[in-house]
C-alpha positions as CSV (number, residue, x, y, z in Angstrom):
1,X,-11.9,-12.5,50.0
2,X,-10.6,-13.1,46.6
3,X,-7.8,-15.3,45.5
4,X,-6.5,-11.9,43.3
5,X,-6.7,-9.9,46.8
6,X,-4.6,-12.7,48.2
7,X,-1.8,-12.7,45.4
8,X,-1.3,-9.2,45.8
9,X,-0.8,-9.1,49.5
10,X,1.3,-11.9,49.1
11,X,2.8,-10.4,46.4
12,X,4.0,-7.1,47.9
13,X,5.3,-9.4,51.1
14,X,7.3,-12.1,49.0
15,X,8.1,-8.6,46.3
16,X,9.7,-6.7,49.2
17,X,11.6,-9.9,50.5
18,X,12.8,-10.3,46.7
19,X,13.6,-7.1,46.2
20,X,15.4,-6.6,49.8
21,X,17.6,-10.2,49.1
22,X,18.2,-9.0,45.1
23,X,20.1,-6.0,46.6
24,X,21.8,-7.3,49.5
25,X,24.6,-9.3,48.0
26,X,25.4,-6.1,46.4
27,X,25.1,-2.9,48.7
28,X,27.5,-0.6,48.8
29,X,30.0,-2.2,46.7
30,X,32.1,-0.1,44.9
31,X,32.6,-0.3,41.2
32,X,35.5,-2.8,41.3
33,X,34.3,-5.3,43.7
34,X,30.9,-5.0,41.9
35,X,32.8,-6.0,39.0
36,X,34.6,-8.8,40.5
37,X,31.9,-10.4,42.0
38,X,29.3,-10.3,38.8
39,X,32.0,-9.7,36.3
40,X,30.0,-6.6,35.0
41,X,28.7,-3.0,36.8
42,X,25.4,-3.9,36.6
43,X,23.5,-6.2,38.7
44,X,21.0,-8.4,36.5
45,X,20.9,-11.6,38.1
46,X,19.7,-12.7,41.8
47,X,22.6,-14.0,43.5
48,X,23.5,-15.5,46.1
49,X,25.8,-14.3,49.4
50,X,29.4,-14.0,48.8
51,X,30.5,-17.2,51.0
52,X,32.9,-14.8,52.9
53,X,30.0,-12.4,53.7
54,X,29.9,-12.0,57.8
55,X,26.5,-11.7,59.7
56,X,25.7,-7.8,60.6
57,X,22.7,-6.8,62.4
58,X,21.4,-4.5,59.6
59,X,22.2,-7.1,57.3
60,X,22.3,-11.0,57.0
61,X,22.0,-13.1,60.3
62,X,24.0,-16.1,58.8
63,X,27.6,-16.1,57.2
64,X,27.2,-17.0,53.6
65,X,23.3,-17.2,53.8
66,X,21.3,-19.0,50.6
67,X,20.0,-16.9,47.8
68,X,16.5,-14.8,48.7
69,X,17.5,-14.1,52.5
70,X,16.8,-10.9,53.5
71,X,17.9,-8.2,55.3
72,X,16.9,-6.2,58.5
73,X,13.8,-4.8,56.5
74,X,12.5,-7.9,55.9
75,X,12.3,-9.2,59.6
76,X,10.8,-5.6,60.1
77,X,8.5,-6.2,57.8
78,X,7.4,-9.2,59.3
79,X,7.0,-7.6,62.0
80,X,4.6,-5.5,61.3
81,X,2.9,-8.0,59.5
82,X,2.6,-9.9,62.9
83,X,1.6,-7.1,64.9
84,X,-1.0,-7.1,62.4
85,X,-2.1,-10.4,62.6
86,X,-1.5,-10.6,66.7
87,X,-4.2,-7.5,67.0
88,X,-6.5,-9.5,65.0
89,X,-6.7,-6.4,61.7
90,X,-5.9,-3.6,63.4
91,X,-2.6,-1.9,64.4
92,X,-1.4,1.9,65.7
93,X,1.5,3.7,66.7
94,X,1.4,2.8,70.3
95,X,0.7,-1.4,69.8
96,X,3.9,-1.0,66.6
97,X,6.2,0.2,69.7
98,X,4.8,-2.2,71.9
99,X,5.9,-4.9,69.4
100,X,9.7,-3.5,69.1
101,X,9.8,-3.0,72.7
102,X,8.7,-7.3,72.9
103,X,11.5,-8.0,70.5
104,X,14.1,-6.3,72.0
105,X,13.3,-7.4,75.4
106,X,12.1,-10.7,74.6
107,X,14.8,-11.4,71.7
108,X,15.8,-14.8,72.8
109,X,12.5,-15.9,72.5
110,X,11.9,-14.1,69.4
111,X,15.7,-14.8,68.0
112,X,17.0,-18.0,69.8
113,X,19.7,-18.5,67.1
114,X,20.6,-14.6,66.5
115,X,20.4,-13.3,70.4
116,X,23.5,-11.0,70.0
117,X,22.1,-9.4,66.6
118,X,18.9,-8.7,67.7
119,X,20.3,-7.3,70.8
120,X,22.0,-5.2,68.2
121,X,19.4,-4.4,65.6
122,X,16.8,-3.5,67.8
123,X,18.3,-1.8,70.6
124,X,18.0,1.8,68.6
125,X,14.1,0.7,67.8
126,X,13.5,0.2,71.4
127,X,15.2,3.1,72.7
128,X,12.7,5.0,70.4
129,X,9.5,3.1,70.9
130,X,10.5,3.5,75.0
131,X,10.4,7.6,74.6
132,X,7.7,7.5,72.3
133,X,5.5,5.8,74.7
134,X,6.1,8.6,77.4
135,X,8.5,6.7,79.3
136,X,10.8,9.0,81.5
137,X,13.6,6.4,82.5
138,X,15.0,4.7,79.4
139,X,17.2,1.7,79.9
140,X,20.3,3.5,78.4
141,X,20.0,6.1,81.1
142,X,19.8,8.8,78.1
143,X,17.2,11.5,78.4
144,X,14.1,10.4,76.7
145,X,14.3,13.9,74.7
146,X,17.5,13.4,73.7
147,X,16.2,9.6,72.3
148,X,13.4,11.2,70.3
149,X,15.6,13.9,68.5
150,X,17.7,11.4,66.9
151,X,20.6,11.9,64.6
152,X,21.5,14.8,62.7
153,X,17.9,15.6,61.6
154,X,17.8,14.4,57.8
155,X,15.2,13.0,56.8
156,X,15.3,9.1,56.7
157,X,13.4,6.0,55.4
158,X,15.9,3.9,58.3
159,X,13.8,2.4,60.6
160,X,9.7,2.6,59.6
161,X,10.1,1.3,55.9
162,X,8.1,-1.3,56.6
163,X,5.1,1.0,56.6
164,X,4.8,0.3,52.9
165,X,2.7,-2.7,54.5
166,X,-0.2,-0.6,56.0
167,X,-1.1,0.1,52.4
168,X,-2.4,-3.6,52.9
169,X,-5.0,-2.4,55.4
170,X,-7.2,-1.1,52.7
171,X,-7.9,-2.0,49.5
172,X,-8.6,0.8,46.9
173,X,-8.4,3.1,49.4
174,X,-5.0,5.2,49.5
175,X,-6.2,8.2,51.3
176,X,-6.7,6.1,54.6
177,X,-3.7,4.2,54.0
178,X,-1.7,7.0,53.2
179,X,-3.7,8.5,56.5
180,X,-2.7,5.7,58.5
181,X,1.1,5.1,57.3
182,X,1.8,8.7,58.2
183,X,0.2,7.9,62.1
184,X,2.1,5.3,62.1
185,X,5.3,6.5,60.9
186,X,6.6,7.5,65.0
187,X,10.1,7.6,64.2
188,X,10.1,9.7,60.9
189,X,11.5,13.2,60.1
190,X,9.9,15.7,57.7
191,X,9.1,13.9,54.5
192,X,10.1,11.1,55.4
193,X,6.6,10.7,57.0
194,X,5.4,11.8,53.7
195,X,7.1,9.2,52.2
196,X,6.0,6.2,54.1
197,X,2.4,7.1,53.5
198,X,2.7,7.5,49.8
199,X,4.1,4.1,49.6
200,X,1.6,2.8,51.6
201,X,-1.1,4.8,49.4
202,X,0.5,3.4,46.0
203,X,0.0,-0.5,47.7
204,X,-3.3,0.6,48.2
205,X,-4.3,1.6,45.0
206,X,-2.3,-1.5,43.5
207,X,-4.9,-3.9,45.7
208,X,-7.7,-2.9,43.7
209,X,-6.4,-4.2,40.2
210,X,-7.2,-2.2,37.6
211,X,-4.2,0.4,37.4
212,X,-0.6,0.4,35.5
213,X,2.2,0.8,37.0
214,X,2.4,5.1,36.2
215,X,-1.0,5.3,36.9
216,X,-0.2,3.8,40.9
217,X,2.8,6.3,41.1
218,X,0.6,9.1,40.0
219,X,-1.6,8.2,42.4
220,X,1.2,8.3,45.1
221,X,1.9,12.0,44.1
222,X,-1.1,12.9,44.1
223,X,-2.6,11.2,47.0
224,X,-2.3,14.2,49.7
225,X,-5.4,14.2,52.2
226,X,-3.5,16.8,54.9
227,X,-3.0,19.3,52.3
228,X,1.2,19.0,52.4
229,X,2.4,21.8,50.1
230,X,-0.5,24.0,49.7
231,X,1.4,26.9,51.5
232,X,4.5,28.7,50.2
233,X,6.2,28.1,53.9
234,X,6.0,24.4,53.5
235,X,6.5,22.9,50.1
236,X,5.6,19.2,49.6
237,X,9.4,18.7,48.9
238,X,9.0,14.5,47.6
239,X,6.6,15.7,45.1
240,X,8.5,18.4,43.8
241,X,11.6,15.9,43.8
242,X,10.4,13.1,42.6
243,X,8.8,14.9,39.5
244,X,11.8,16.3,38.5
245,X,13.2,12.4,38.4
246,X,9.8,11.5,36.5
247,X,10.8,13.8,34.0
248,X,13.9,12.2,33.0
249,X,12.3,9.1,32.0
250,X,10.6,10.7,29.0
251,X,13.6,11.2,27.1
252,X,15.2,7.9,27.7
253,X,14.5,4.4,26.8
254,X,17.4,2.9,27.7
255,X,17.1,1.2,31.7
256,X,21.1,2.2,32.4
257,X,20.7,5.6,30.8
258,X,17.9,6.4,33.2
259,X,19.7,4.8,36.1
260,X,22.9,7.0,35.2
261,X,20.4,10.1,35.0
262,X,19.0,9.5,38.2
263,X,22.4,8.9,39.5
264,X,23.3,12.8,38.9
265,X,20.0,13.5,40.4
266,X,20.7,11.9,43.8
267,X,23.9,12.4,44.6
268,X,23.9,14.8,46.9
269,X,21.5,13.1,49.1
270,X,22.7,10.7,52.1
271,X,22.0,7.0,50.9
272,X,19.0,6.7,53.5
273,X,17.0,9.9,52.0
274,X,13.8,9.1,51.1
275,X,14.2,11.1,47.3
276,X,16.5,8.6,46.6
277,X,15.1,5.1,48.3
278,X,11.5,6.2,47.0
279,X,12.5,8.7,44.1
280,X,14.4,6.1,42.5
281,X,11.8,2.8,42.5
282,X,9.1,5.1,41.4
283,X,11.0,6.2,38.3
284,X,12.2,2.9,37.2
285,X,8.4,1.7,38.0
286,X,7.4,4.7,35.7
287,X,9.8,4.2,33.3
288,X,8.8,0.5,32.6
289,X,5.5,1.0,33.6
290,X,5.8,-1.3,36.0
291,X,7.4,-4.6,34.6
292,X,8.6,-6.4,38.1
293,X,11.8,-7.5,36.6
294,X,12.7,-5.0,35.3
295,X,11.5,-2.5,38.1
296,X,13.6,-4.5,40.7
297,X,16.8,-4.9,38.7
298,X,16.3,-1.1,38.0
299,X,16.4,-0.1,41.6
300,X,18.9,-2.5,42.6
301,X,21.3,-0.6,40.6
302,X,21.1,2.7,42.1
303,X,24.5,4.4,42.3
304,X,26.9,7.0,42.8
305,X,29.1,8.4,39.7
306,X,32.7,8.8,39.7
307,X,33.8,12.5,37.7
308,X,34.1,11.1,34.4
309,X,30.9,9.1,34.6
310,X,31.4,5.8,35.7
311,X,30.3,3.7,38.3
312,X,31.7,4.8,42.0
313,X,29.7,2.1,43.6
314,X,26.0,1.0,44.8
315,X,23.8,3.0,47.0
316,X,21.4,1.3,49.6
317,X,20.2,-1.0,47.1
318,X,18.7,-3.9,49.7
319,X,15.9,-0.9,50.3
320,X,15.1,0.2,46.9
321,X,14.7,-2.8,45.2
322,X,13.1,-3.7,48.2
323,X,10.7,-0.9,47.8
324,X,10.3,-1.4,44.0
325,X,9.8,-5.1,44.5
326,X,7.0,-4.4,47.5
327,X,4.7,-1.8,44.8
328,X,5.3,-4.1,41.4
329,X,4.1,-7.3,43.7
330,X,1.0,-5.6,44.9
331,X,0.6,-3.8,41.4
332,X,0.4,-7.8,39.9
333,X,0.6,-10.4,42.6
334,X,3.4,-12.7,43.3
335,X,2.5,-14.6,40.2
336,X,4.2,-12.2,38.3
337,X,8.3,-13.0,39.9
338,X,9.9,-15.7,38.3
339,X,9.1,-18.8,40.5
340,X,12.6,-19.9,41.4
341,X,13.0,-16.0,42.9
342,X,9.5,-16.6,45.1
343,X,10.3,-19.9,46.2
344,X,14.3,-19.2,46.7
345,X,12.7,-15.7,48.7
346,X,10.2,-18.1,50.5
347,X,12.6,-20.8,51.7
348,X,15.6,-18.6,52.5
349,X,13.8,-16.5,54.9
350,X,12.1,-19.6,56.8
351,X,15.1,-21.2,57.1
352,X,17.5,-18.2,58.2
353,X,14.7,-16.1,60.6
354,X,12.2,-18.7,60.8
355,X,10.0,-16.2,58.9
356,X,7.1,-18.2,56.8
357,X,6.1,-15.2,53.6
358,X,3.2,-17.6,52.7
359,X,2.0,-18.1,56.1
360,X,2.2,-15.1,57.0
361,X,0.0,-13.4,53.7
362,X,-2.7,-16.0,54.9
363,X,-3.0,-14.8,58.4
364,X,-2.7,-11.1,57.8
365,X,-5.7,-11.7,54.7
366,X,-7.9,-13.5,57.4
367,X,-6.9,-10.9,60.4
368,X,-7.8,-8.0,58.3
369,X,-10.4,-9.1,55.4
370,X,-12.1,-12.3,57.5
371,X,-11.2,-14.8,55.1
372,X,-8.0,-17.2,54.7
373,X,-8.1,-17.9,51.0
């Protein structure tokens, strides 16, 4: 395997980390406490916690945690990454559950220092995985039918985001990642699925080298190996979405103008809907054409308008920068971050969730491609 084929994976793990940690200090802060945290509305730096911020399970696992730590989609990403890695290069639906199921049930093992927030974190995952796998007596006593029709029925990227990473599985290859993202993708509603495995098909195509940034999100529209959207019954609703957010980035060459465009664009979905956490890092990707700065700080300002145009307050920003931050990283390889943002990514996570980025890209390379480079 080569050392470029190496970068990238590592790029798109340490990008997604990155991306996830660049948005956290900052989601869901409305205008003013944006403002009197960063002195500005726009987020263009990577900071660090706000001392006061308290451990949440979907969130940080340590009060006032360093700069780079990420959130809970970066210990999901790692574990897929390890489910990966423990299957020796292969992984499906049923052995992803399995792996939830471990953490939840195993989570002082797993989470010695966070017991009570795994408990919390991963106690919906493994209520899920449990019915998926056919079990009739879950542990919460709830039908397992009631488990598997889960909230209201939107659409949602909360919970298998992480499947981004099974465009890893194949280099150059984005039908059968996209193919295998959307087996994988047991939890997800409508196109949601669809979602997932057009991430995972954009990582794909990124692997190979070779490809700008707009050419790997055309590549994730157009990737579409089940047909989706070739009957007037069942439109591919992301692609006609998304497009129309593509469009706006002809007539603007200004980063905030587009973000303040998309803004209108996504305002009536919920903060989780995959228009907005994929819509908007594909834009800003397109729009820039895939500069890695500027495609993370892009999505990390995603936000919601007040009537007269200014800034109500941040969206879900931890997942689409962390999305962004995941494509642009295997579109370059993680030589492209600024190295005090890889290393600060790098060390945060291995000291807060014992979570080692590097090792971690060296195992999954040798699990799936035979070689530790």
């Amino acid at each position: 395997m080569s050392d470029d084929l190496h970068s990238r994976i590592l790029g798109c793990m340490v990008g997604s980390a990155i991306g996830d940690a660049f948005g956290g200090p900052v989601e869901f802060l409305s205008g003013e406490e944006l403002e009197a945290l960063t002195g500005k509305r726009w987020v263009d730096e990577f900071l660090p916690y706000p001392v006061e911020r308290e451990p949440h399970p979907l969130g940080i696992w340590s009060a006032g945690a360093p700069r780079g730590t990420g959130t809970d989609d970066t210990r999901n990403n790692h574990i897929f990454a390890e489910c990966v890695i423990r299957n020796r290069g292969t992984v499906d639906s049923h052995l992803l559950a399995i792996e939830y199921i471990q953490r939840y049930r195993d989570r002082e093992l797993f989470y010695p220092d966070h017991v009570e927030l795994a408990e919390r974190q991963y106690r919906w995952m493994h209520e899920r995985s449990c019915a998926y796998l056919g079990m009739r007596e879950l542990p919460s006593g709830a039908p397992a039918w009631a488990v598997s029709a889960y909230g209201s029925g939107r659409p949602t990227l909360v919970g298998l985001i992480s499947l981004a990473f099974a465009g890893l599985l194949y280099q150059e290859e984005p039908e059968q990642a996209y193919v295998k993202a959307f087996e994988l993708s047991f939890l997800d509603l409508g196109y949601a699925r669809d979602a997932t495995a057009m991430m995972a098909a954009m990582v794909s195509a990124a692997l190979g080298g070779g490809v700008s940034g707009r050419e790997m999100v055309n590549i994730g529209l157009e990737t579409n190996p089940f047909g989706l959207g070739e009957t007037v019954f069942a439109p591919r609703v992301l692609v006609e979405e998304i497009g129309e957010l593509l469009q706006l980035c002809s007539g603007l060459d200004d980063d905030k103008a587009l973000i303040d465009a998309l803004a209108h664009e996504v305002a009536s979905h919920h903060p989780y809907d995959p228009i907005d956490i994929l819509g908007v890092p594909m834009a800003a990707i397109h729009h820039c054409d895939g500069d890695p700065v500027r495609s993370i700080i892009m999505a990390a300002n995603d936000r919601g308008l007040t009537d007269d145009g200014g800034l109500a307050g941040l969206r879900d920003v931890d997942c689409t920068a962390g999305v962004a931050g995941a494509l642009v990283g295997a579109l370059h390889g993680v030589e492209a971050f600024p190295q005090d943002w890889v290393a600060d990514a790098m060390g945060a996570n291995r000291e807060t969730y014992g979570i080692d980025l590097a090792e971690n890209a060296s195992r999954f390379c040798e699990a799936v491609y035979g070689a530790n480079s």
